[in-house]
N, C-alpha and C positions, 0 to 999 in steps of 0.2 A: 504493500500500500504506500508506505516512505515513498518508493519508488517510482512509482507512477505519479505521484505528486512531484518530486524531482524532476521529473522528465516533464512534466507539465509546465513547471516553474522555468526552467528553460527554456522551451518554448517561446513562452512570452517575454522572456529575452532576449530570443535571438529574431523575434519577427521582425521588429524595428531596426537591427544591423541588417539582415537580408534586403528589407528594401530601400538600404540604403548603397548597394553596392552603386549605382551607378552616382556619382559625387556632385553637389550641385555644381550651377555653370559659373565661373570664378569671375568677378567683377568686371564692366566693360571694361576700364582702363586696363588690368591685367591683359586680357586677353588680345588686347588691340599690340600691350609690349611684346607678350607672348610671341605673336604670328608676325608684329613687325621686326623680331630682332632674329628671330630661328627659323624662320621660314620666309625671308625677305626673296625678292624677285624684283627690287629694284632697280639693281645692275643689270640684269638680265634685260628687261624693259628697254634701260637707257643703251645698252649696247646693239639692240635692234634698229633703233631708232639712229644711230650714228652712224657705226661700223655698217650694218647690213644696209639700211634705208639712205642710210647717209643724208645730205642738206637738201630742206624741202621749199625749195622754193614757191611761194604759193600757186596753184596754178600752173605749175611746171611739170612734167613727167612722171620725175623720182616723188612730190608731192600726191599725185595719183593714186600711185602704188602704197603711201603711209597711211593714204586715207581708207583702204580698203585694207590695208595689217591694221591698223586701229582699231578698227571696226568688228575685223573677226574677234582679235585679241578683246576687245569687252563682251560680247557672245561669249565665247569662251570663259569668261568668270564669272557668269550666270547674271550679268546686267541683263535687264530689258529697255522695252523702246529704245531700243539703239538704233541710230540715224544721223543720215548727214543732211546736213540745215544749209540750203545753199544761199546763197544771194549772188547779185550783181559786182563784179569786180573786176574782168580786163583780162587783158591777153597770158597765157601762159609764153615762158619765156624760158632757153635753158643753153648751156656748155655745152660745144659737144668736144672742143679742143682748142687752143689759144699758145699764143708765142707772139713776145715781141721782141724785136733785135734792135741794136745799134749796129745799124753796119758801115758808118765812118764816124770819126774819123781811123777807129777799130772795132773790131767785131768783137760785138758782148752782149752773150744772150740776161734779158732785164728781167728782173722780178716784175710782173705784172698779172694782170687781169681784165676781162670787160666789166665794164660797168653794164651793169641789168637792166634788161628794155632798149638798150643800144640795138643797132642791126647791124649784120656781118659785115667784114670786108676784110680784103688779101691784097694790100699796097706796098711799095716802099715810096716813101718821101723824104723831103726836108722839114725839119721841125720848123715853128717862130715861137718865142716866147712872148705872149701876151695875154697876160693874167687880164682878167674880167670879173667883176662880183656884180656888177650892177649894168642898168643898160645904156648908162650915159659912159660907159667905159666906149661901146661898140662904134664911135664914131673916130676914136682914134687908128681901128685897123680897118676899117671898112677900106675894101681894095687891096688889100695885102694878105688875103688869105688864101686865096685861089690855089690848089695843086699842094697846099701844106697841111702837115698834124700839127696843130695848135697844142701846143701846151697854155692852159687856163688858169692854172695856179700861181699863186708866187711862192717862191721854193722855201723862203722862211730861211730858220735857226733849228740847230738840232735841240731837239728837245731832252735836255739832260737830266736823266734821272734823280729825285733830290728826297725821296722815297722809297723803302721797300716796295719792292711791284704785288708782295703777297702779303694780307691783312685780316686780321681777327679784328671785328669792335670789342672795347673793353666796355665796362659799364657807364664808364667817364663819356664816350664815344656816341650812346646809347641814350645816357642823359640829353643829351645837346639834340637829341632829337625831339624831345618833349618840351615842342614850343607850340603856340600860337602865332600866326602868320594874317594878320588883318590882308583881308584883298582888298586890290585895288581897283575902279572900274576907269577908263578912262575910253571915252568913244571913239575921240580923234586919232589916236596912237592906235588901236586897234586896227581901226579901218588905211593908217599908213602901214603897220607891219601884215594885212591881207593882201597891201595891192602888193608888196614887195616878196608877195611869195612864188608869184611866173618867172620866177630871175630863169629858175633851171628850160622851161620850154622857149622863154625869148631866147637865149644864148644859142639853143639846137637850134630853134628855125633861123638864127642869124649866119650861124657857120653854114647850115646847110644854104641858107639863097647866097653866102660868100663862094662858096665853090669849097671849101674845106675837106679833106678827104678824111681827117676823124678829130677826135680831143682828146687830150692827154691829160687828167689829171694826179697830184700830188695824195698821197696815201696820208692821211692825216697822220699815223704813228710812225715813228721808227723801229729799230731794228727788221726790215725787212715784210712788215706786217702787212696785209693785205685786206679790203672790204668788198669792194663792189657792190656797195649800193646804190638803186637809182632806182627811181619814180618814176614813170611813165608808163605805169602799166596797164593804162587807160587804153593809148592807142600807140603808144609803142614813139623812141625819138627816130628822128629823122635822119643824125649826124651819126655813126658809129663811133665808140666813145673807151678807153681802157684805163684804169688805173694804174698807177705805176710807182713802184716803192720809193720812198721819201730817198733812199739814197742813192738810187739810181737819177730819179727825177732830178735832184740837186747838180749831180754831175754832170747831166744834158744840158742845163741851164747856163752851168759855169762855161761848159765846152760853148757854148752860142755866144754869153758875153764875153770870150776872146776873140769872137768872129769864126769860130771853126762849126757851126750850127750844124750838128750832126743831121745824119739818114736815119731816119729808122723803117725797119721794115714788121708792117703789124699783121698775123692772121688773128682774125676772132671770128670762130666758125660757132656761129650760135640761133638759134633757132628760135623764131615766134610759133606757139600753137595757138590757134582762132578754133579747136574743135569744141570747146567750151569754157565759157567765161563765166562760166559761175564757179566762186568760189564756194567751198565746203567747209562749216565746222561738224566737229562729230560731238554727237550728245548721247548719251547715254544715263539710264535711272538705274536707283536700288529701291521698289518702290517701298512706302508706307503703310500704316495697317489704317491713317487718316486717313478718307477720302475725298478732304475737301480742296484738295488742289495745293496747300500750302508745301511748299518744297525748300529744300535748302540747297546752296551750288558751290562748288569748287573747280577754278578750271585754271587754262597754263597755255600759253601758246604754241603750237604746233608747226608752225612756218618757223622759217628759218631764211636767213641770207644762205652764199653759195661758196663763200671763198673758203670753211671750215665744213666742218658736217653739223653744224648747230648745235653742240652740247650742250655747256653752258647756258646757252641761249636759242633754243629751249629745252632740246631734252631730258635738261634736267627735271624741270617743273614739273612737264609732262608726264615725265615718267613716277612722280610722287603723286601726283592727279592719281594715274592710273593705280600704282601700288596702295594709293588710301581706299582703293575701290572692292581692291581684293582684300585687302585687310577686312573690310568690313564686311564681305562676304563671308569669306573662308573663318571668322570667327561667327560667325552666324546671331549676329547684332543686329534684332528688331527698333526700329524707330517708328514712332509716331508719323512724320515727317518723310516722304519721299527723298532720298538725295538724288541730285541729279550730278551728272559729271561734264565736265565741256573742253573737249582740246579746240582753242578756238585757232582761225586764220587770218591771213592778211593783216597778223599785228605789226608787221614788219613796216609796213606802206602806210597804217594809221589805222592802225584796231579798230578796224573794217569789220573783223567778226564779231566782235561785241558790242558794238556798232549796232550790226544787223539784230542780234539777236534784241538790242533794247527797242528798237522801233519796232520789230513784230511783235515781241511779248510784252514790253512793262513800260515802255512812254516815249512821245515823239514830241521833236521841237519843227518848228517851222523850219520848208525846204528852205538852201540857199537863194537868192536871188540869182545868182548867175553858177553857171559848172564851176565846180571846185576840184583844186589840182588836192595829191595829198595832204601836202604840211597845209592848205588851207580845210581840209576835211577834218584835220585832228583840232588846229589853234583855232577852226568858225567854230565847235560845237557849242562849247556855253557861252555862244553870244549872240544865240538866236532865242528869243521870246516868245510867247507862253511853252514851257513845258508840261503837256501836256500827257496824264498819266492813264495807260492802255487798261482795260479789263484784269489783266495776269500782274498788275503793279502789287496787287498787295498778297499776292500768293508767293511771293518770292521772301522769305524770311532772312537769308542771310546768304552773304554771297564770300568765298574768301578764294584769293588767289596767289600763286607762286611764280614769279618770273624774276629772281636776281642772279642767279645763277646757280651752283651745286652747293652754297655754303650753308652752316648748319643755321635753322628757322632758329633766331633771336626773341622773337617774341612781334609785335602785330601794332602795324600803325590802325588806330582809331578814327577817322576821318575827320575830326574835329567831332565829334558825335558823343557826348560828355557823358550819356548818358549809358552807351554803352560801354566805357570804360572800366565800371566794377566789374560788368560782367565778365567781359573779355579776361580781364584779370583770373578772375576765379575759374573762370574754363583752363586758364595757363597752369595756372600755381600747379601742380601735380609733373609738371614740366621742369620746374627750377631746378631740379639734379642735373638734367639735359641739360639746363642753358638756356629755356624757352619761354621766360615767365614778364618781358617787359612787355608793358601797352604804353604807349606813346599818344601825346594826343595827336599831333600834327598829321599830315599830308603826306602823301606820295604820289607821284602819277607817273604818265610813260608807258601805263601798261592797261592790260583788260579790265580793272577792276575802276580805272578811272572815272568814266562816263555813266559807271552805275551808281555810283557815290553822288557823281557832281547830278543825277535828278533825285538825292535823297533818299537811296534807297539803305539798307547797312550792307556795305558792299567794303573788302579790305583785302590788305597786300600784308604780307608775313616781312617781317626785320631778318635782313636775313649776313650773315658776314659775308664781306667783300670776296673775299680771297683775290684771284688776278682778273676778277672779270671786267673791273672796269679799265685796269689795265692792259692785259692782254686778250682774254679771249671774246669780250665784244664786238659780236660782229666779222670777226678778224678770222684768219686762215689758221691761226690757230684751237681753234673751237675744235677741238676732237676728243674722244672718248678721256685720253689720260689726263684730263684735268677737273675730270669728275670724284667726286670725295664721294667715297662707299657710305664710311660713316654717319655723317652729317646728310645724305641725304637719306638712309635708314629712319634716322632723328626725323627731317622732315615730312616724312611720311606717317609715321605716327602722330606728329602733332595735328596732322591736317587730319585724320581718321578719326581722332577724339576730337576736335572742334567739332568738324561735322556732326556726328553723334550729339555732342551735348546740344547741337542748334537745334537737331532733328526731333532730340527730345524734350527741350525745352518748355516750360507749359506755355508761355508766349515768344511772338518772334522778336528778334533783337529792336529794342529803338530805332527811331529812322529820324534824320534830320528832315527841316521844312522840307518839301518843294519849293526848287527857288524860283526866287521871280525876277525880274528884271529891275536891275539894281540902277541907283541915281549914279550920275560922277563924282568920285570921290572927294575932287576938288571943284566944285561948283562956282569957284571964281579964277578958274584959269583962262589966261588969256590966247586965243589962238596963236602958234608960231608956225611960218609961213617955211623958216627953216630949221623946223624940228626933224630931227631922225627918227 
């Protein structure tokens, strides 16, 4: 009888361990360290995107092909409504091989490039040096250009190092960024620095009705560095156009001011594609168990210049976009809140893609008055009136983005937005062993999250350390895979996983500053000047 009551008593011992073999699920932020630090695939990501895909120029070829690996690659990590969001955006444009020579007063193959949206050509000429920045330059060569490659530039001073070229911010660094920044509105100055932004199409259609056989410019950086940026990817310039490294360009210059004005001899075999002009960003959700439409976003730009394979800028972002996505799958982390994800395009030319996506889904300003070249598409936006807010404006809860390069996320500029500052805060803290726990109140722009910000929405950019991408790999022909930090963007990816999450689950969405409106002139007793710059 003992017995059976022992064995009974038991029993009712062990029933409550038996069902508990399978162990609860260990808290979100664990689990997000968990799969972002042992089971990372961020390199992997970023190395497809550079090595294999290499630089996407938007609307370019190799761009084509990233957007349809993007695409499967979020399939494959069990996103839905995965889709490319196209809009209007211009000619594809691409390398297919280039050389430029000095071939007197000796032969020496130059570090060079084309410039993008330029059209091919296979000459030898005589240089002239005649730098132009404005159009009241062009009345001093008119007639003297005929049958030559114009160099544009003026050759400068070497730009001597007076700085580590690679940088960690300290906290000192950090501080200095938690300022307030009053704007300024000034009408007059605005509407001179729009008209003086056709400098780059007046110069092409001047060389080209001069008879010019191409343009030569100076590479902004030294040691050898290369860019190849150009705008025109509307309809394409008219002049064929190459870059050429500050140290060779220097020495063409000198060689002419002795009167020995070299030859050079330029192939730039490169290609317009007109089979579609629609650009693509790619979107993709993890949906919510809410059904009312509120969602929250994280995205990175996906274009890239051409003279690197776009690391840095961007695959790295990108590739923490995508690795916060599988995090939050592959830990299987329910939200209230849809996340959506966005590798956006044409940031390159004036984040065009987020651009597009604010006038379809979440708020539109009055068109321009006349066609807008790029840099006038990016400096017109907030100086067109009423901003007006789309149906999808208040479903969009929080928006955060990563574009400074591979270095480890510092912590998260605030948009001036005061009110979301605790929060932000308290979403970081959990991050200060990493590194990640500053909110700044000030500004950043330049990038995707810009334009969502400036119509009020909570939209933000991650503080992120320099390392050399302001110095070297911006842009530049150095942007390739080995200057990507494992580490730190490991780090990044995590933090962007737990933001999201906590936005998604948040019981309300982040603060939003006003809707602006159209602001008075700052100085209201300024006198018009006639030769103001």
């Amino acid at each position: 009888m003992r017995l059976i009551h022992l064995l009974a008593a038991t029993a009712l011992v062990s029933a409550p361990l038996a069902a508990q073999t399978t162990p609860p699920p260990a808290p979100e932020f664990a689990r997000i360290v968990d799969e972002g630090t042992n089971r990372s695939q961020v390199m992997v990501l970023a190395q497809q995107m550079t090595d294999v895909l290499g630089p996407r120029l938007t609307n370019s070829p190799a761009m084509r092909k990233a957007e349809d690996w993007a695409v499967a690659e979020f399939k494959r990590m069990g996103l839905t409504n995965v889709r490319k969001d196209g809009f209007d955006f211009g000619r594809g444009w691409s390398i297919e091989r280039s050389s430029v020579r000095m071939m007197t007063p000796r032969a020496v193959q130059l570090t060079a490039i084309p410039i993008a949206w330029t059209p091919p050509v296979s000459a030898t000429a005589p240089i002239v040096v005649a730098p132009m920045t404005k159009k009241e330059h062009f009345a001093a060569w008119r007639g003297k250009l005929a049958g030559k490659i114009v160099l544009v530039s003026a050759p400068g001073k070497v730009d001597d190092a007076t700085e580590a070229p690679f940088k960690r911010l300290s906290g000192e660094d950090i501080a200095k960024l938690d300022t307030f920044k009053e704007p300024t509105w000034d009408p007059a100055k605005n509407a001179r620095n729009m008209a003086r932004m056709t400098f780059e199409e007046d110069l092409d259609a001047f060389l080209k009705a001069e008879g010019a056989v191409a343009l030569a410019r100076i590479s902004y950086r030294d040691d050898k560095l290369l860019h190849g940026e150009g705008y025109q990817h509307r309809t394409g310039a008219q002049t064929p156009g190459v870059e050429i490294a500050a140290e060779d360009y220097r020495r063409l210059t000198r060689l002419a001011a002795m009167g020995q004005a070299p030859t050079l001899e330029i192939v730039s075999d490169v290609k317009f594609d007109d089979s579609d002009r629609q650009a693509y960003n790619i979107l993709a959700d993890i949906p919510g168990t809410d059904k009312s439409g509120s969602y929250v976003m994280a995205g990175a730009h996906f274009d890239s210049w051409v003279a690197g394979d776009g690391a840095t800028d961007n695959a790295a972002g990108s590739a923490m976009v995508m690795e916060a996505a599988r995090i939050i799958r592959a830990s299987g982390i329910r939200t209230k809140r849809t996340i959506r994800f966005a590798l956006w395009t044409g940031e390159e030319q004036s984040l065009y893609g987020s651009i597009s996506y604010i006038e379809k889904y979440l708020a539109r300003r009055p068109a321009p008055a006349t066609p807008q070249n790029s840099d006038q598409n990016y400096y017109g936006q907030t100086q067109r009136f009423p901003v007006t807010p789309l149906p999808g404006y208040r479903d969009l809860a929080a928006y955060f983005n990563i574009d400074n390069g591979s270095g480890k996320l510092r912590g998260i500029y605030a948009e001036n937005n005061a009110a979301a500052v605790p929060i932000l805060r308290e979403w970081l803290s959990p991050f200060g062993p990493m590194g990640a726990d500053s909110v700044v109140f000030g500004r950043t722009g330049g990038t995707d999250h810009q334009f969502m910000a400036a119509v009020g929405l909570p939209a933000f950019q991650f503080i992120q350390d320099p390392l050399d991408y302001e110095s070297v790999t911006h842009h530049s022909g150095a942007d390739t895979f080995d200057h990507l930090k494992a580490t730190d963007m490991r780090q990044g990816a995590m933090v962007l996983a737990w933001m999201l999450v906590k936005a998604a689950n948040a019981d309300a969405p982040l603060p939003r500053n006003p809707i602006p409106q159209a602001p008075l002139p700052t100085d209201p007793f300024q006198t018009p000047d006639p030769n103001a710059e």
